[in-house]
Each structure stands twice: as C-alpha cells, then as structure tokens.
C-alpha positions in Angstrom: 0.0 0.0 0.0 3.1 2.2 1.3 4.3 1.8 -2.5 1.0 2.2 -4.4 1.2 5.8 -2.2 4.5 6.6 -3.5 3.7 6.2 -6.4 0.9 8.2 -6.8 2.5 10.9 -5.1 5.5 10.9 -7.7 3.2 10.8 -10.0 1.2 14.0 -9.1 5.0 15.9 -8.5 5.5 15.3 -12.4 1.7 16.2 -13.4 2.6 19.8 -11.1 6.1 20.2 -12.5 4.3 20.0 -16.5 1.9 22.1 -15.9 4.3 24.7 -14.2 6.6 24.6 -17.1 4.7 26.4 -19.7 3.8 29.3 -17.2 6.6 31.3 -17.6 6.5 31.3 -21.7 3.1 33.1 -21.1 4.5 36.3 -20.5 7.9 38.6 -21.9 9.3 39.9 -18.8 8.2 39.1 -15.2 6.2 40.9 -13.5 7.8 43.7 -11.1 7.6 42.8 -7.0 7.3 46.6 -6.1 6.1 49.9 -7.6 8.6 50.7 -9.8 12.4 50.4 -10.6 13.9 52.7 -12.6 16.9 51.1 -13.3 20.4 52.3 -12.4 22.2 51.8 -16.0 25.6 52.9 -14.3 25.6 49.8 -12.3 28.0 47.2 -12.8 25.9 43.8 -12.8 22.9 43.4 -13.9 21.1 40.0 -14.5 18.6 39.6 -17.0 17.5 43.4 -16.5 19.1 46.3 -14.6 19.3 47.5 -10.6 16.9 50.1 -9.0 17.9 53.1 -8.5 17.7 53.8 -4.8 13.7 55.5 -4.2 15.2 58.6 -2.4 16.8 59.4 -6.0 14.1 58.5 -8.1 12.3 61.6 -9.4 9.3 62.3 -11.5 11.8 62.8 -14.7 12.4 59.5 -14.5 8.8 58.4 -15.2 8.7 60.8 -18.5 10.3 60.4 -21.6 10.5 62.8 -25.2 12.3 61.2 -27.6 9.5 60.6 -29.3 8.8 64.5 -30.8 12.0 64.5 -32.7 11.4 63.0 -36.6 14.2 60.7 -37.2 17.1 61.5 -39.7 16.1 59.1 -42.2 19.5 59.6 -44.8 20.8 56.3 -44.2 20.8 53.4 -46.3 17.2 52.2 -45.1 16.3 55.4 -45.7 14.1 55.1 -42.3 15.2 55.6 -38.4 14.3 53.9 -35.5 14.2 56.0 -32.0 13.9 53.4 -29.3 11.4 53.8 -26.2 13.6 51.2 -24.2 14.6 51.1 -20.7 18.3 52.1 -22.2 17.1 55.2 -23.3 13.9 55.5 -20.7 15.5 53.8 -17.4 11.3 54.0 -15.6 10.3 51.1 -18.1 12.7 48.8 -16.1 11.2 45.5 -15.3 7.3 46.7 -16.5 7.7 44.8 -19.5 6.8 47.7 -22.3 8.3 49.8 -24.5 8.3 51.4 -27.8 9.6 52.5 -30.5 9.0 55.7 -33.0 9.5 54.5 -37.0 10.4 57.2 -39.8 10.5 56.0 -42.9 11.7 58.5 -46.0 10.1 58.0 -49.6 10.8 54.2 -50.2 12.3 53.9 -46.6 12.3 50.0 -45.1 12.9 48.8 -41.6 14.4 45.7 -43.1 13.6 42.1 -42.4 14.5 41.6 -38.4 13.1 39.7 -35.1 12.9 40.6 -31.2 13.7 38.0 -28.9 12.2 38.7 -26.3 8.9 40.3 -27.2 5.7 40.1 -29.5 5.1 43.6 -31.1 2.1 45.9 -32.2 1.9 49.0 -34.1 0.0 51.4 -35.4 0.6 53.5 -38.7 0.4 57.0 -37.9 1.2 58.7 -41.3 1.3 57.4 -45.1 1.2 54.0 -46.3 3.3 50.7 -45.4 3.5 47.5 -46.4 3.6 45.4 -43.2 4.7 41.6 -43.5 5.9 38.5 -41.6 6.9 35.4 -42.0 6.1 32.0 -39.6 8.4 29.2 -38.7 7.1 27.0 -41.8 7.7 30.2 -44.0 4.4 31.5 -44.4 4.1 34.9 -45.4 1.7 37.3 -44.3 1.2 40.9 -45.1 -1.0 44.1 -45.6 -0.6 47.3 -47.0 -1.3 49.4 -44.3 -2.7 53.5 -43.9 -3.4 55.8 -40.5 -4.9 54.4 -38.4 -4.3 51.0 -39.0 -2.7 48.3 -36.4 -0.8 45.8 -36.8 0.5 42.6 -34.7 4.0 40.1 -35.1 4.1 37.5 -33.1 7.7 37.0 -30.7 10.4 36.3 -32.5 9.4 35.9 -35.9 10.9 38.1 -38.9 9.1 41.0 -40.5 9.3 44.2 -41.9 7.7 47.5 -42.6 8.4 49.1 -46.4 7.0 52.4 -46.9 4.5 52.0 -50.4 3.9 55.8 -50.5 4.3 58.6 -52.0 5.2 60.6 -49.5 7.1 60.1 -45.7 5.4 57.2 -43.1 5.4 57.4 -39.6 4.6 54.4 -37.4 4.8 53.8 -33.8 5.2 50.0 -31.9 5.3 48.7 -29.1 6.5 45.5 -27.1 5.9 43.8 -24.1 9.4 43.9 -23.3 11.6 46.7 -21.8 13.9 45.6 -23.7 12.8 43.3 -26.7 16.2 43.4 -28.4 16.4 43.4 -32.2 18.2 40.8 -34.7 18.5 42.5 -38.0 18.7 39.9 -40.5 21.2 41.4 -43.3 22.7 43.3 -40.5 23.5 40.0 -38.4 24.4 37.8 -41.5 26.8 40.9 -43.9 28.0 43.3 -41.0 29.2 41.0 -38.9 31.8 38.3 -39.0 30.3 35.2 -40.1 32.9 33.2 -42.8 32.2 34.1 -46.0 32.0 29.8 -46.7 29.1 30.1 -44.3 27.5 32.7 -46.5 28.4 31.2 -49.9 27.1 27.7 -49.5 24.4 29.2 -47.6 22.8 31.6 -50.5 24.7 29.0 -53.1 26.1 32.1 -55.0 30.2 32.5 -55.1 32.2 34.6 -53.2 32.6 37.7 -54.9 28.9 38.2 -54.6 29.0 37.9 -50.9 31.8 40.3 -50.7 30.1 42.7 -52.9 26.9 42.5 -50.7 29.1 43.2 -47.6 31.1 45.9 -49.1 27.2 47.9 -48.5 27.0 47.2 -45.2 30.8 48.2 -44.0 31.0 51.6 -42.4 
C-alpha cells in the first residue's frame, strides 16, 4: 500500500512540475515585485535586467520620456530611423515589460527584415502608407498594406518588416511587451558581422565575390 502511495504521489509531482513549465512562456518579462524600478544603468551587474535606482533618488523625470517629438534622420541606407522607447534610453520602463519605438520612414524607406527576442510587437501607422509583412516558422508569409490608423500585430520572435508604399514620408509607432525586446536584423547579423564568407556562400549558393560585394554595403 506504502508503494502504491509513492507512487501516486510521484506521480502528481511530475503532473505539477508539466503544468508549471509552460507558465513562464506566457508572459515577456516578469512581472515587477514593487512599484517601480527605474533602473540604475551605471551599475555594474545586472542580470537579466538592470538594478533600482535607490527610491530617495528616483524623481518624476524619471517616469517621463520625449524622444519621441523629434522626426528621425532618415539619410541612411534604409532610408528610415528607428528612435527606441527602451529602458536604455527610458530607465522607468525597467522590469514593467513595455516599450516602444518611433519609426520614420523616407520615400521608399524600409525597416528591413528583423526579429525581437524577447517580445511580440504591435503597431499602429500613424502617417502614409506601409506594407507590413511577416513570416512563420514554416515560412508562411503574411502581409498588408497598411494606412493611418491601422494596427498591426508580429508574433515573438518571428521576422518582419515594414516598407513604406507611398508617395510621401510614413510614420509608425510599436510597441513591445518587453523593456527591452532586443532586435536581430537579419542582413545586418548575417553581412556586418563576422560570419565566414564559406558560411554565407554555401548558404545563399552564389560564389564569393557576390557575398563580398553584398558586404562591401553594409561596412561603415
């Protein structure tokens, strides 16, 4: 009987252990255990987000950000500019798990194919037009020309874009539920950094000339 009880209660620590697992996948960053934490970015360790700032130092600057009113210099070779809303750049988003970002895009401007990490992302379109896509793990491809007004959701980690289809400038704001989603830019990652060029050539199958010429766009 002693054994029959054992096992049952072995049995029901495995069935609690599965069905604790998954918890943690439902949500970006954890929740906070006190009001707020504005973090303390000149500290020197920080583990898997930043330290408080002690509460007698915190003031009501730190809960207020405007790096939003400022149109982004878009003469770059995207031709858009991405101001981050982050907890590097707004230190009162630290452990809330949001942010955002502010999206210019020039005539023609993209914010090339990328992923975040660590968040799921929406947006809205605030001025012109955009063409807004994704694509899934089994390389499905999704996408919408979008106008103002208009919202738009990418699920974590998955890559996507935004290409501006108008005539004139697009504006676009998103947001995560992340303080600090991070940001894998796909042609960035793979032609700025320093990934063998065999890697790249018996990746794309082209030679290597080609690969050089694609990273001589992306060199400083």
């Amino acid at each position: 009987m002693s054994a029959m009880a054992s096992l049952l209660f072995h049995l029901l620590c495995c069935l609690t252990v599965f069905w604790l697992l998954p918890l943690p996948s439902l949500s970006a960053d954890p929740d906070p255990l006190q009001d707020f934490c504005v973090a303390n970015l000149s500290a020197s360790i920080s583990v898997n987000g930043f330290p408080c700032k002690p509460a007698s130092e915190v003031t009501s600057d730190d809960f207020f950000f405007d790096g939003f009113t400022q149109e982004g210099n878009t003469t770059n070779a995207f031709a858009s500019f991405l101001t981050p809303g982050n907890v590097l750049s707004f230190p009162g988003l630290n452990t809330l798990g949001i942010s955002m970002n502010r999206v210019d895009f020039a005539p023609g401007g993209i914010n090339p194919p990328h992923s975040h990490p660590r968040a799921s992302e929406v947006g809205v379109v605030i001025e012109g037009k955009l063409l807004v896509g994704f694509v899934t793990t089994n390389n499905v491809y999704y996408s919408k020309v979008l106008t103002a007004g208009h919202m738009f959701a990418i699920p974590r980690g998955l890559v996507h874009f935004q290409l501006n289809v108008g005539d004139g400038k697009a504006l676009a704001y998103t947001a995560f539920n992340s303080h600090l989603p991070g940001a894998a830019i796909v042609p960035l990652n793979l032609f700025a950094s320093s990934i063998p060029n065999e890697v790249l050539t018996k990746t794309f199958q082209v030679d290597a000339e080609l690969i050089n010429t694609i990273k001589s766009k992306f060199r400083p």
